[in-house]
PDB file of N, H, CA, C and O in Angstrom:
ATOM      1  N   UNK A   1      20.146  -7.483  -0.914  1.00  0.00           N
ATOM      2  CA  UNK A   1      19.125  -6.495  -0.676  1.00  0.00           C
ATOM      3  C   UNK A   1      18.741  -5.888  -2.025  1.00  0.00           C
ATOM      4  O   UNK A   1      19.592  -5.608  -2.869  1.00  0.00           O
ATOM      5  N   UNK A   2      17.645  -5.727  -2.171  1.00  0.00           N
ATOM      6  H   UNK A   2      16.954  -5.955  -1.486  1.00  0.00           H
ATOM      7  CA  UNK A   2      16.822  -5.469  -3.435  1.00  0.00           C
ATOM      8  C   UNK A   2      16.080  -4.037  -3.116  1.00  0.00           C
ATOM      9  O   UNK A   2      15.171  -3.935  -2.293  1.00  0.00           O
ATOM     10  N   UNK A   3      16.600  -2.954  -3.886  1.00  0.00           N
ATOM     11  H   UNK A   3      17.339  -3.036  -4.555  1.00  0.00           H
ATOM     12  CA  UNK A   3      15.140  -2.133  -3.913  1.00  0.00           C
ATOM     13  C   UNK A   3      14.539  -1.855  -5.827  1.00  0.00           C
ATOM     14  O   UNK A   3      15.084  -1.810  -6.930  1.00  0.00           O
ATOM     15  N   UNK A   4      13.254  -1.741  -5.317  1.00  0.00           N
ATOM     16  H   UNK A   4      12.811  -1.777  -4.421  1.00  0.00           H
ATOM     17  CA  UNK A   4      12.680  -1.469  -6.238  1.00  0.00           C
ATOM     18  C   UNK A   4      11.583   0.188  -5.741  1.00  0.00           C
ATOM     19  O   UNK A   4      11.281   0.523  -4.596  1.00  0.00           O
ATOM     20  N   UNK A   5      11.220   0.912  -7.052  1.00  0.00           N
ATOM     21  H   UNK A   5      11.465   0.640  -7.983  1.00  0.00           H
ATOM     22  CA  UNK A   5      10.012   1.462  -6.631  1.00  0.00           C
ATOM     23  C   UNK A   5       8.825   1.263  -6.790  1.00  0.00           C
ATOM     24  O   UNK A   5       8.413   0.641  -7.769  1.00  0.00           O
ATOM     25  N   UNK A   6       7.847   1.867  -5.641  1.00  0.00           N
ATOM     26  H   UNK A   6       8.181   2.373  -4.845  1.00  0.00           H
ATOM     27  CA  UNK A   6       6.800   1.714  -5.465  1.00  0.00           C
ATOM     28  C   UNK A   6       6.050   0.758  -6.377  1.00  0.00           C
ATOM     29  O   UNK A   6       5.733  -0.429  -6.298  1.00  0.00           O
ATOM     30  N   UNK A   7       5.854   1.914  -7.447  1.00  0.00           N
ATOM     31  H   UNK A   7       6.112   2.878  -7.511  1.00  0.00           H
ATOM     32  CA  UNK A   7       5.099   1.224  -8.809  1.00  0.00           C
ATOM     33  C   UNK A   7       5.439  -0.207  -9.212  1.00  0.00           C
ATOM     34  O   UNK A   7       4.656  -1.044  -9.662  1.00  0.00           O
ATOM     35  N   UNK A   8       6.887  -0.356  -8.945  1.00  0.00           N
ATOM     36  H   UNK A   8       7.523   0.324  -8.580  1.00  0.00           H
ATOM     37  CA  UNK A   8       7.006  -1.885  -9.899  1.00  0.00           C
ATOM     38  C   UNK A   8       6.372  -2.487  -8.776  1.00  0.00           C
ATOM     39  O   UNK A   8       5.279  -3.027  -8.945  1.00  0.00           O
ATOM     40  N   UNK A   9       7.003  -2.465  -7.451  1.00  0.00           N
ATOM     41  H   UNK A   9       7.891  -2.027  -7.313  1.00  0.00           H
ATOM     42  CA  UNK A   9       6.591  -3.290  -6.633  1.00  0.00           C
ATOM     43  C   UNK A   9       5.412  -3.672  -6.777  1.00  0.00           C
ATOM     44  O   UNK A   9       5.297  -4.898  -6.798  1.00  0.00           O
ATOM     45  N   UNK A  10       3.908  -2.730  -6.953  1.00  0.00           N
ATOM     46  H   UNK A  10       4.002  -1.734  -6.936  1.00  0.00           H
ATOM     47  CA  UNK A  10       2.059  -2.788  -7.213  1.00  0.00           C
ATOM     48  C   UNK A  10       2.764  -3.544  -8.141  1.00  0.00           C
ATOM     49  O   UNK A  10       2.925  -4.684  -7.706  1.00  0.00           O
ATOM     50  N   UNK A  11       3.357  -3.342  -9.479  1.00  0.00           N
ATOM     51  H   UNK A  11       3.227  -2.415  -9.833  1.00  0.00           H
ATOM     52  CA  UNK A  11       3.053  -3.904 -10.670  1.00  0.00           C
ATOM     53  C   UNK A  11       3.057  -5.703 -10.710  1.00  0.00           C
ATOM     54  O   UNK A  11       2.309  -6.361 -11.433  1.00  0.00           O
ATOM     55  N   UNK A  12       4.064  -6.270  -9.772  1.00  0.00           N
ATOM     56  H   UNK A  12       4.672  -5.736  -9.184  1.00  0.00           H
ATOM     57  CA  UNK A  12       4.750  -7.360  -9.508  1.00  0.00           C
ATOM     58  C   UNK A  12       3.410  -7.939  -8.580  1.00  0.00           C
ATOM     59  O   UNK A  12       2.707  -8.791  -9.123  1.00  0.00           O
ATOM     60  N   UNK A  13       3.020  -7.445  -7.060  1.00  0.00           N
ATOM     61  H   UNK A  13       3.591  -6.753  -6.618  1.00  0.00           H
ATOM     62  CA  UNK A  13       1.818  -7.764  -6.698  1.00  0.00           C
ATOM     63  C   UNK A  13       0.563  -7.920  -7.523  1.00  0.00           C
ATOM     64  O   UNK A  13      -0.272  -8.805  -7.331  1.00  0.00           O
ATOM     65  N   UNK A  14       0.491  -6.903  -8.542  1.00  0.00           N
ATOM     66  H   UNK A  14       1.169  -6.185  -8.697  1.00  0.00           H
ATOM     67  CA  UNK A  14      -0.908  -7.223  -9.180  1.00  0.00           C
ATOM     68  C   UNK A  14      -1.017  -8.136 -10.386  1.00  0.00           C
ATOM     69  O   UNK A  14      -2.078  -8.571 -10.834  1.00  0.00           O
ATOM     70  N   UNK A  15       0.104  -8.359 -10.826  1.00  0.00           N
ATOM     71  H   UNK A  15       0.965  -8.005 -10.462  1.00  0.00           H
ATOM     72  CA  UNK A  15       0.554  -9.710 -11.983  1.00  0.00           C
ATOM     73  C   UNK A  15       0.430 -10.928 -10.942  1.00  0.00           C
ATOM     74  O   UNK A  15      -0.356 -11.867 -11.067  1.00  0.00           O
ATOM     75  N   UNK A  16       1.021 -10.809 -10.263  1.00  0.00           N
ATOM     76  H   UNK A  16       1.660 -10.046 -10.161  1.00  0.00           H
ATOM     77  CA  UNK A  16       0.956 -12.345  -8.686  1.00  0.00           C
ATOM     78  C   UNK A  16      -0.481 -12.670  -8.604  1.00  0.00           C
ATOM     79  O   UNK A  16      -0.959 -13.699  -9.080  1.00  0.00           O
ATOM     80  N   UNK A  17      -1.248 -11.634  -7.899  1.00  0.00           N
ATOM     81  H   UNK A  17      -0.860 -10.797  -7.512  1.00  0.00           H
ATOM     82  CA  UNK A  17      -2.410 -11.663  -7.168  1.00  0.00           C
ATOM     83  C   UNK A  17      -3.907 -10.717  -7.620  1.00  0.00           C
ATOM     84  O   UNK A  17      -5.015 -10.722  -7.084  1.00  0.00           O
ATOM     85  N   UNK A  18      -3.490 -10.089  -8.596  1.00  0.00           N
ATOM     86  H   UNK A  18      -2.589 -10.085  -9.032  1.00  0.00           H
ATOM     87  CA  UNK A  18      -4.762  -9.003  -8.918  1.00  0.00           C
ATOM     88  C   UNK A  18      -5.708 -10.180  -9.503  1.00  0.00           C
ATOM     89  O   UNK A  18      -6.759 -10.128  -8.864  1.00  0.00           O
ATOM     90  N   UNK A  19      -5.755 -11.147 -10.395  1.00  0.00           N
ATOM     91  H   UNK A  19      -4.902 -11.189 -10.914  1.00  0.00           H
ATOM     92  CA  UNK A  19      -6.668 -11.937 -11.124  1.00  0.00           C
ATOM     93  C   UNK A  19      -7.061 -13.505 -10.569  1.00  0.00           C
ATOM     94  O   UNK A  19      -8.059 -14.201 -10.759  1.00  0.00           O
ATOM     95  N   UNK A  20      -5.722 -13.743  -9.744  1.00  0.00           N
ATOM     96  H   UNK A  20      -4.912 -13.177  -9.590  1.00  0.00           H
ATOM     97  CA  UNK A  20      -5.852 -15.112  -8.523  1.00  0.00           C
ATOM     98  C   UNK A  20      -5.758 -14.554  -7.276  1.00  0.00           C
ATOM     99  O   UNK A  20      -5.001 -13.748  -6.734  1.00  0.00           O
ATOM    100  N   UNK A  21      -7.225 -15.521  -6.799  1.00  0.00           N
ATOM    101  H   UNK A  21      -7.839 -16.175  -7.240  1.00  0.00           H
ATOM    102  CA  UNK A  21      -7.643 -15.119  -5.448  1.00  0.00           C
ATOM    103  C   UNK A  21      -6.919 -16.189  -4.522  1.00  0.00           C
ATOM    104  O   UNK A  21      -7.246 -17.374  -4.592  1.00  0.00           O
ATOM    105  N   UNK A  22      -5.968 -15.767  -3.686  1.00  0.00           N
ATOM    106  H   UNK A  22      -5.702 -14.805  -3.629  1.00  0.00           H
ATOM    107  CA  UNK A  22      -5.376 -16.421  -2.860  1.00  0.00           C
ATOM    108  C   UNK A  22      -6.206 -16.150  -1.223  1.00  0.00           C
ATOM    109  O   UNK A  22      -6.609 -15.029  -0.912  1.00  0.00           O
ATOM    110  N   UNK A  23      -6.348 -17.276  -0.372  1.00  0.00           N
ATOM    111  H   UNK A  23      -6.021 -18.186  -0.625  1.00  0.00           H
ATOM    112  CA  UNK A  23      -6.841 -17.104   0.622  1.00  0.00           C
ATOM    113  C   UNK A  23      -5.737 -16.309   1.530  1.00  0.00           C
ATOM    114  O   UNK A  23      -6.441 -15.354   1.858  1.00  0.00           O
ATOM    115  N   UNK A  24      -4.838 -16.139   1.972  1.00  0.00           N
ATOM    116  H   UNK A  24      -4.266 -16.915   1.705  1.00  0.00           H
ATOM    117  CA  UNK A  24      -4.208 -15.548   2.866  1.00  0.00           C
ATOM    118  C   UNK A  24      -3.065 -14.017   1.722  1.00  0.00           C
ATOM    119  O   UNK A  24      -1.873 -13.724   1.807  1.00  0.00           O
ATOM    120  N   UNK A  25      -4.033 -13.519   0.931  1.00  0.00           N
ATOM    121  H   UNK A  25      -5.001 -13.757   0.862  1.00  0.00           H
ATOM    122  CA  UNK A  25      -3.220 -12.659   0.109  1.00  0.00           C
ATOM    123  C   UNK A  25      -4.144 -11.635  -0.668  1.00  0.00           C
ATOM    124  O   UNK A  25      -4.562 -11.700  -1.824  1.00  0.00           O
ATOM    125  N   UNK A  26      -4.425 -10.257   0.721  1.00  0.00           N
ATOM    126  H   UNK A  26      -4.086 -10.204   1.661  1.00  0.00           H
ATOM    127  CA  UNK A  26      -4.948  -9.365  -0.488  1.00  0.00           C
ATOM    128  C   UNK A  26      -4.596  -8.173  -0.812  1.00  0.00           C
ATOM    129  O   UNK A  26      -4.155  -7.427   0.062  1.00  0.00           O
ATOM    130  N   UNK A  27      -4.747  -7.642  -2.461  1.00  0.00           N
ATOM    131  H   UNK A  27      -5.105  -8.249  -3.171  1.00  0.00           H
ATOM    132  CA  UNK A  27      -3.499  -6.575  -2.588  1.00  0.00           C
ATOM    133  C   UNK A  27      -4.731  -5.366  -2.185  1.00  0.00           C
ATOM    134  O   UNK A  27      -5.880  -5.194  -2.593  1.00  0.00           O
ATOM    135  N   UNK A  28      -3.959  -4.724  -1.289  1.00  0.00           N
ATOM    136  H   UNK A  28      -3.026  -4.864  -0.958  1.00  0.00           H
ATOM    137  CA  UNK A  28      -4.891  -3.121  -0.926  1.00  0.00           C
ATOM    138  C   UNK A  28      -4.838  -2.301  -1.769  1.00  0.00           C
ATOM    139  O   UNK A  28      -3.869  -1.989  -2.461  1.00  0.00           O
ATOM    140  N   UNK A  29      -6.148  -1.785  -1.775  1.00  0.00           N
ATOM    141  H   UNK A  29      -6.936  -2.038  -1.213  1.00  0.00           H
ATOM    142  CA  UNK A  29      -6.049  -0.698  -3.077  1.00  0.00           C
ATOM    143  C   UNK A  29      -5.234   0.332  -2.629  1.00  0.00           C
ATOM    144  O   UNK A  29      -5.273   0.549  -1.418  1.00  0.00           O
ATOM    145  N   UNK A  30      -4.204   1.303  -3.595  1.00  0.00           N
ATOM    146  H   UNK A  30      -4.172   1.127  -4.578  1.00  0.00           H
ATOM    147  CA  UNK A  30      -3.491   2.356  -2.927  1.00  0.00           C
ATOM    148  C   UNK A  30      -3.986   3.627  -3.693  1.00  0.00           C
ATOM    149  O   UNK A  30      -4.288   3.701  -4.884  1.00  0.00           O
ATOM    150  N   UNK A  31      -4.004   4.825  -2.535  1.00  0.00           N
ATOM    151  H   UNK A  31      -3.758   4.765  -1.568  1.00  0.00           H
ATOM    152  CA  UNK A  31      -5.053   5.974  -3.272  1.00  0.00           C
ATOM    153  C   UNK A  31      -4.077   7.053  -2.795  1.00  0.00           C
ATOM    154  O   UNK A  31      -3.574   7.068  -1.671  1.00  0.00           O
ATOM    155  N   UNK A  32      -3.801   8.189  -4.013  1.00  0.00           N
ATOM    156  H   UNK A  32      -4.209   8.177  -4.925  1.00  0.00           H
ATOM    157  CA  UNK A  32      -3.003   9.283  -3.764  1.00  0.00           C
ATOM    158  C   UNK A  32      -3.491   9.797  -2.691  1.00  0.00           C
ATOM    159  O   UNK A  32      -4.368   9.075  -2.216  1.00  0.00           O
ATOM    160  N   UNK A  33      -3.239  11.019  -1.934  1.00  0.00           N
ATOM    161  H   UNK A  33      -2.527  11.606  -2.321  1.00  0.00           H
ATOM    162  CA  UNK A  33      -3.097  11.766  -0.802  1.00  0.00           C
ATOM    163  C   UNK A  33      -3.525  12.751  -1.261  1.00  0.00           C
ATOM    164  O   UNK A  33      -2.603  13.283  -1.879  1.00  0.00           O
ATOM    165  N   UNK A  34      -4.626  13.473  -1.343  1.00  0.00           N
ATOM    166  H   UNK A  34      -5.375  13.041  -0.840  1.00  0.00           H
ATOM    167  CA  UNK A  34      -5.326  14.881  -2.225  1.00  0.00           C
ATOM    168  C   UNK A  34      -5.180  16.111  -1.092  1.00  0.00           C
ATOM    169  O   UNK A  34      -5.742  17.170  -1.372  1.00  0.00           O
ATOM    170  N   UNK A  35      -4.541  16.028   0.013  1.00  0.00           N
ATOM    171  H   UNK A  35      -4.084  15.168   0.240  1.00  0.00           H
ATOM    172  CA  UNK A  35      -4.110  17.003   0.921  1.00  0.00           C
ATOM    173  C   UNK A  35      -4.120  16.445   2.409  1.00  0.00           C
ATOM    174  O   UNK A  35      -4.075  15.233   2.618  1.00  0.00           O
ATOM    175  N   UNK A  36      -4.174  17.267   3.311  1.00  0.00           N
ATOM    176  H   UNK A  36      -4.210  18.252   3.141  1.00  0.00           H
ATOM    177  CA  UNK A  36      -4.381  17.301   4.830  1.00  0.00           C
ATOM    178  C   UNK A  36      -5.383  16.545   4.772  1.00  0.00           C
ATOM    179  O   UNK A  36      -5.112  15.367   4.540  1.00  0.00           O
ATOM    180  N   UNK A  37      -6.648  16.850   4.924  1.00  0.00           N
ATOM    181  H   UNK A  37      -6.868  17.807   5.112  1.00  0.00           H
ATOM    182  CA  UNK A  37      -7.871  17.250   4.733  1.00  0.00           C
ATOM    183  C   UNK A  37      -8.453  16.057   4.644  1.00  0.00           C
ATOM    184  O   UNK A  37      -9.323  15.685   5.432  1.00  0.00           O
ATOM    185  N   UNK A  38      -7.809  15.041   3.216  1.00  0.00           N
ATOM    186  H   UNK A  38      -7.103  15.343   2.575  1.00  0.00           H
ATOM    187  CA  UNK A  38      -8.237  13.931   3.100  1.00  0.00           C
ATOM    188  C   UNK A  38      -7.094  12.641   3.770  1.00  0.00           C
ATOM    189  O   UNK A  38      -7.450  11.517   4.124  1.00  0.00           O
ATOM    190  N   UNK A  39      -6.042  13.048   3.800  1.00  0.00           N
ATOM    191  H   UNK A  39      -5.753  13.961   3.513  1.00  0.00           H
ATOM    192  CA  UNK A  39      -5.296  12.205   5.004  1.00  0.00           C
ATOM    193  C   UNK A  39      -6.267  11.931   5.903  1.00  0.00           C
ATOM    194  O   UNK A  39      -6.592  10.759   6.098  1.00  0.00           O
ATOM    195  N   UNK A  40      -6.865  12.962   6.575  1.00  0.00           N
ATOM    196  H   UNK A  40      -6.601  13.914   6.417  1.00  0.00           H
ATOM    197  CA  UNK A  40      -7.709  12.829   8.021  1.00  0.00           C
ATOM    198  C   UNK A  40      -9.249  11.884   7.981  1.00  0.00           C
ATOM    199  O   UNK A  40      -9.750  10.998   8.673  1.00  0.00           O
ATOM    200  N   UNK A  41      -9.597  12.593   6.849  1.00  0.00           N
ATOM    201  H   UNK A  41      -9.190  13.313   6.287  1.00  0.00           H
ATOM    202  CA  UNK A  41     -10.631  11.791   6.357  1.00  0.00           C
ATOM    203  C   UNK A  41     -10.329  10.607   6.551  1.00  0.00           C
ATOM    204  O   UNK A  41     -10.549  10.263   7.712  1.00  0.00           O
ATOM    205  N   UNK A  42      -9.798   9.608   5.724  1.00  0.00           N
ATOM    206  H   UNK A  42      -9.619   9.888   4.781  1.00  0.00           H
ATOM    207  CA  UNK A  42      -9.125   8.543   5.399  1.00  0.00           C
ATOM    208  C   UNK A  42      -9.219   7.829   6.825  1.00  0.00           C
ATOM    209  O   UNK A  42     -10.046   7.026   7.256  1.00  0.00           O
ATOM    210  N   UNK A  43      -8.027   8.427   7.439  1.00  0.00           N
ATOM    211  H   UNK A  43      -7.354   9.080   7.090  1.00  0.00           H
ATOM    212  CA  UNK A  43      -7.455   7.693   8.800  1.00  0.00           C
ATOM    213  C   UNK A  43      -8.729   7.710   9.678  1.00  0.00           C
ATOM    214  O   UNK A  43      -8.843   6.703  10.376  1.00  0.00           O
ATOM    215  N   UNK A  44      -9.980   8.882   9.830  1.00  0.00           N
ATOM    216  H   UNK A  44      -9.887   9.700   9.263  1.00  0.00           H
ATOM    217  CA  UNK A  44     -10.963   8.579  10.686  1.00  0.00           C
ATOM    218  C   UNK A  44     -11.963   7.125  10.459  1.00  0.00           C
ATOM    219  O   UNK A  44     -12.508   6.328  11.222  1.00  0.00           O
ATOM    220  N   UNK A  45     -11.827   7.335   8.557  1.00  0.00           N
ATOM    221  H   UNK A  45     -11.384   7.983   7.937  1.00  0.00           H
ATOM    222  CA  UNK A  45     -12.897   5.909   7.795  1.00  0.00           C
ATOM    223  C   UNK A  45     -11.615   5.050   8.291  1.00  0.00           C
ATOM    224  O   UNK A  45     -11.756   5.313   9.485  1.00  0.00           O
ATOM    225  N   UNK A  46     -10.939   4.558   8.271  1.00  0.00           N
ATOM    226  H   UNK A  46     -10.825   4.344   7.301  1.00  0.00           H
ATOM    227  CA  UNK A  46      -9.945   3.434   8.806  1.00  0.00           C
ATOM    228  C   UNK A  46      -9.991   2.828   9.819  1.00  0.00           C
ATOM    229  O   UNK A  46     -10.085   1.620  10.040  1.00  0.00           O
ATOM    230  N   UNK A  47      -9.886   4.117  10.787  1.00  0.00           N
ATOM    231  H   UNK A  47      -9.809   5.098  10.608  1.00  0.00           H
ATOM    232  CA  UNK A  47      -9.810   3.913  12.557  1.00  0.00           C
ATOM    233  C   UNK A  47     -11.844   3.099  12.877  1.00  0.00           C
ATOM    234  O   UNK A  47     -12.148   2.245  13.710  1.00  0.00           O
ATOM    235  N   UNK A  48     -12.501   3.591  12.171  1.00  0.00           N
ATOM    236  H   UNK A  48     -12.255   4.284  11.494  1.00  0.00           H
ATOM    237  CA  UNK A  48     -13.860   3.284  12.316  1.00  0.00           C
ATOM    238  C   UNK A  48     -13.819   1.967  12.279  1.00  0.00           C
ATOM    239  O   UNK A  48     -14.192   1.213  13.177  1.00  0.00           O
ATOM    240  N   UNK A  49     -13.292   1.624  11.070  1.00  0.00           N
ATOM    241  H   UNK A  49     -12.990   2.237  10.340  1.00  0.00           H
ATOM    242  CA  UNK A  49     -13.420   0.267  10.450  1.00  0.00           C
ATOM    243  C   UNK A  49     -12.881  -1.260  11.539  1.00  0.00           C
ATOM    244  O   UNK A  49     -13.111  -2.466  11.451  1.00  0.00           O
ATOM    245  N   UNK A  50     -12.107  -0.424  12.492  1.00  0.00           N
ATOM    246  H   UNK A  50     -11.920   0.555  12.564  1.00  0.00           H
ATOM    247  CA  UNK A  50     -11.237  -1.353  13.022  1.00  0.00           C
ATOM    248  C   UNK A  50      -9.339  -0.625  12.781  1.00  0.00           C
ATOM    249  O   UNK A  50      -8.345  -0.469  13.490  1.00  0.00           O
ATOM    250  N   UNK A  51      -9.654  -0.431  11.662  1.00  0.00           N
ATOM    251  H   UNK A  51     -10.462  -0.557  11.087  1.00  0.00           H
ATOM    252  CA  UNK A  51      -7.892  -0.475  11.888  1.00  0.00           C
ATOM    253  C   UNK A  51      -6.793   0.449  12.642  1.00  0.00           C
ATOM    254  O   UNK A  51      -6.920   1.300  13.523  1.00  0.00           O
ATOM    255  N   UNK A  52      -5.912   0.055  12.102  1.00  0.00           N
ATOM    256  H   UNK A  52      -5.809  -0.637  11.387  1.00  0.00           H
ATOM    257  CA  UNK A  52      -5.124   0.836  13.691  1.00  0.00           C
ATOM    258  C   UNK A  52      -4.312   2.498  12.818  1.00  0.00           C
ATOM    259  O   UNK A  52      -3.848   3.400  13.515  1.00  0.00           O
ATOM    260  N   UNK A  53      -4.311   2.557  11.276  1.00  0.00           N
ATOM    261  H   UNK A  53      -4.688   1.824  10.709  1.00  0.00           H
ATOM    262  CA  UNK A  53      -3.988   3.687  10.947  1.00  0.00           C
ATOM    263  C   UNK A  53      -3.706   3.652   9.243  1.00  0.00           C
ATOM    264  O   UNK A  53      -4.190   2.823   8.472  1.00  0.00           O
ATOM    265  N   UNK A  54      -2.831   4.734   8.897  1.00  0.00           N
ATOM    266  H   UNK A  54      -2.438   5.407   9.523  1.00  0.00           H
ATOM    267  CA  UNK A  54      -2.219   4.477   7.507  1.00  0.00           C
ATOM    268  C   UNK A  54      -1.156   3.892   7.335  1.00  0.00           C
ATOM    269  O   UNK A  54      -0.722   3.306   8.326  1.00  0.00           O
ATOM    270  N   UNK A  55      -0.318   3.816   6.018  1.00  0.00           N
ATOM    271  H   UNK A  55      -0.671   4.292   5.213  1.00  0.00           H
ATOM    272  CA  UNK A  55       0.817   3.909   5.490  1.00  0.00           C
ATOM    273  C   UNK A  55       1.250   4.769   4.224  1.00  0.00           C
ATOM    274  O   UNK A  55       0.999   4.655   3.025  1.00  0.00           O
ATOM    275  N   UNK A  56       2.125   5.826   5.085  1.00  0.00           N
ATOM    276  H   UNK A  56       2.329   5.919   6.060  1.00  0.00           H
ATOM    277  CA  UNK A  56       2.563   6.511   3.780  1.00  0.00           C
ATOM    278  C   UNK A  56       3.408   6.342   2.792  1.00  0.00           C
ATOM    279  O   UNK A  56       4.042   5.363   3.184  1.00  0.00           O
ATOM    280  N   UNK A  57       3.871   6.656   1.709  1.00  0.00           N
ATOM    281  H   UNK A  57       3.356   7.452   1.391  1.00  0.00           H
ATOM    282  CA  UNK A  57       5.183   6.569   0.976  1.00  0.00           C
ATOM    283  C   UNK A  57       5.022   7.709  -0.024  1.00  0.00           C
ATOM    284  O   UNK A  57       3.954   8.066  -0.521  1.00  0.00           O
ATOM    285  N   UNK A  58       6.084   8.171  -0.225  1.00  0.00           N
ATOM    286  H   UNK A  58       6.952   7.881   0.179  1.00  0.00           H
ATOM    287  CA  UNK A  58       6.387   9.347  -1.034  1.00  0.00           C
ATOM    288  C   UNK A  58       6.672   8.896  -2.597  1.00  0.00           C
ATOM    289  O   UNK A  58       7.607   8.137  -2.855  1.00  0.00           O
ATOM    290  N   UNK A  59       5.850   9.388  -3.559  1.00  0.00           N
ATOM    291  H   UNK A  59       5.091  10.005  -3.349  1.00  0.00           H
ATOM    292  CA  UNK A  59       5.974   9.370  -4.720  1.00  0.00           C
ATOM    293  C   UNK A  59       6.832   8.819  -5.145  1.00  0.00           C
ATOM    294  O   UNK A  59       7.671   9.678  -4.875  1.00  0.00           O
ATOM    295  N   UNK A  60       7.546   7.843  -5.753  1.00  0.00           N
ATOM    296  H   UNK A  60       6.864   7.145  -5.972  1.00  0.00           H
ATOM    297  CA  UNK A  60       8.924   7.647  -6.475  1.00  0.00           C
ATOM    298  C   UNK A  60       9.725   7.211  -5.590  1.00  0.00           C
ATOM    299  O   UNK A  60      10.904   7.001  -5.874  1.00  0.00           O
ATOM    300  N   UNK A  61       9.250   7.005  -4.404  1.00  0.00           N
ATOM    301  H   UNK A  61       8.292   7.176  -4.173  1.00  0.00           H
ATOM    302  CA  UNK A  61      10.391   6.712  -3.361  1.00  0.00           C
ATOM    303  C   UNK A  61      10.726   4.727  -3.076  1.00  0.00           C
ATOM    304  O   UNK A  61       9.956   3.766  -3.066  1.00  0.00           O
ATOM    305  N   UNK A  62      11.935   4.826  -2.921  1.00  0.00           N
ATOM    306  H   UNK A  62      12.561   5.606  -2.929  1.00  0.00           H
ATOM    307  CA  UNK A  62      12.119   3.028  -3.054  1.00  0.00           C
ATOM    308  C   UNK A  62      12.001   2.298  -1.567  1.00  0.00           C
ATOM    309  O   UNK A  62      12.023   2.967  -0.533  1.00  0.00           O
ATOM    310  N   UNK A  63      11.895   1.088  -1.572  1.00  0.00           N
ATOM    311  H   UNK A  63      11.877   0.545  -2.412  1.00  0.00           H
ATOM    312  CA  UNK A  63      11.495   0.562  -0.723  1.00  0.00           C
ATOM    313  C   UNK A  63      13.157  -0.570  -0.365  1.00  0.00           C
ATOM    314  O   UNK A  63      13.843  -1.145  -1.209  1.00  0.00           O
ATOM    315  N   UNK A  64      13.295  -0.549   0.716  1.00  0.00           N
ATOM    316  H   UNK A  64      12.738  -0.081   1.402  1.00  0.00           H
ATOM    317  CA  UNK A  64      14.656  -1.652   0.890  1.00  0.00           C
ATOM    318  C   UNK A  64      13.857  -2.456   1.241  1.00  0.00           C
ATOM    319  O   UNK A  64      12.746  -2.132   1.660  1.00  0.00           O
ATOM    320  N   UNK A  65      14.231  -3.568   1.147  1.00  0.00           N
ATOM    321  H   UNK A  65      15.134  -3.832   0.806  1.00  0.00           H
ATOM    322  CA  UNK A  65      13.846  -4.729   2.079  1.00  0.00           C
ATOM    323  C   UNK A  65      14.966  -5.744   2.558  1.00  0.00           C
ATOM    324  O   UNK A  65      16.078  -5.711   2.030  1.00  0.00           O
ATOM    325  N   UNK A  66      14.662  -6.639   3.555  1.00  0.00           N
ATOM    326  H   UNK A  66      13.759  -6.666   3.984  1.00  0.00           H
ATOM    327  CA  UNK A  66      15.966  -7.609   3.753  1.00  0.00           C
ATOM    328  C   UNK A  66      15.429  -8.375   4.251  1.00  0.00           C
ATOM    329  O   UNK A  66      14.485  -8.060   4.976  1.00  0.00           O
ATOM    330  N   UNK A  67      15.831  -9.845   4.062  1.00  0.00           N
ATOM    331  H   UNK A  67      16.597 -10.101   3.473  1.00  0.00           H
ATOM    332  CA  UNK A  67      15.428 -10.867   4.353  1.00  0.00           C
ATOM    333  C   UNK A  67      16.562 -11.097   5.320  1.00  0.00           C
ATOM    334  O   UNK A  67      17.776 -10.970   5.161  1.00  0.00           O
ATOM    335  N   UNK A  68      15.682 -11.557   6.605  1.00  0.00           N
ATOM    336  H   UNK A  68      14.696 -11.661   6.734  1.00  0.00           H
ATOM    337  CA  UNK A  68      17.199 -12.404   7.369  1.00  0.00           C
ATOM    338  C   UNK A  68      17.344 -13.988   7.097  1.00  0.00           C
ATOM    339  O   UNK A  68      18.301 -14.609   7.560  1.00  0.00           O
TER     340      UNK A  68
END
C-alpha cells in the first residue's frame, strides 16, 4: 500500500497524460474551494451537466490506495 499526496499524485497524472491524449484517460481539472457559496455553485454547474456530484479532499491530505 502506497500513499502519496494529493499534489504528487496531479504531478504523476499530468507527466503520464497532460501532453498525450489517451482515448480512455482524462485528467480533470482540480479547482480550490473559495467557500460554501462556490461549493454550491459548482455542484449545481455539475448536476446540470449530467453529473452525479463532487469530490472533495483536504489540502495536504494523502490518499491510500490498494490494489487487490
Amino acid at each position: 500500500m502506497r500513499t502519496n499526496p494529493w499534489y504528487a499524485r496531479m504531478a504523476v497524472l499530468d507527466n503520464m497524460f497532460g501532453q498525450n491524449q489517451v482515448d480512455y484517460v482524462e485528467v480533470v481539472e482540480q479547482v480550490k474551494c473559495k467557500g460554501v457559496n462556490h461549493l454550491k455553485e459548482e455542484l449545481a454547474r455539475i448536476e446540470k451537466l449530467g453529473g452525479e456530484g463532487l469530490m472533495l479532499r483536504q489540502p495536504g491530505s494523502k490518499y491510500v490506495g490498494s490494489f487487490l
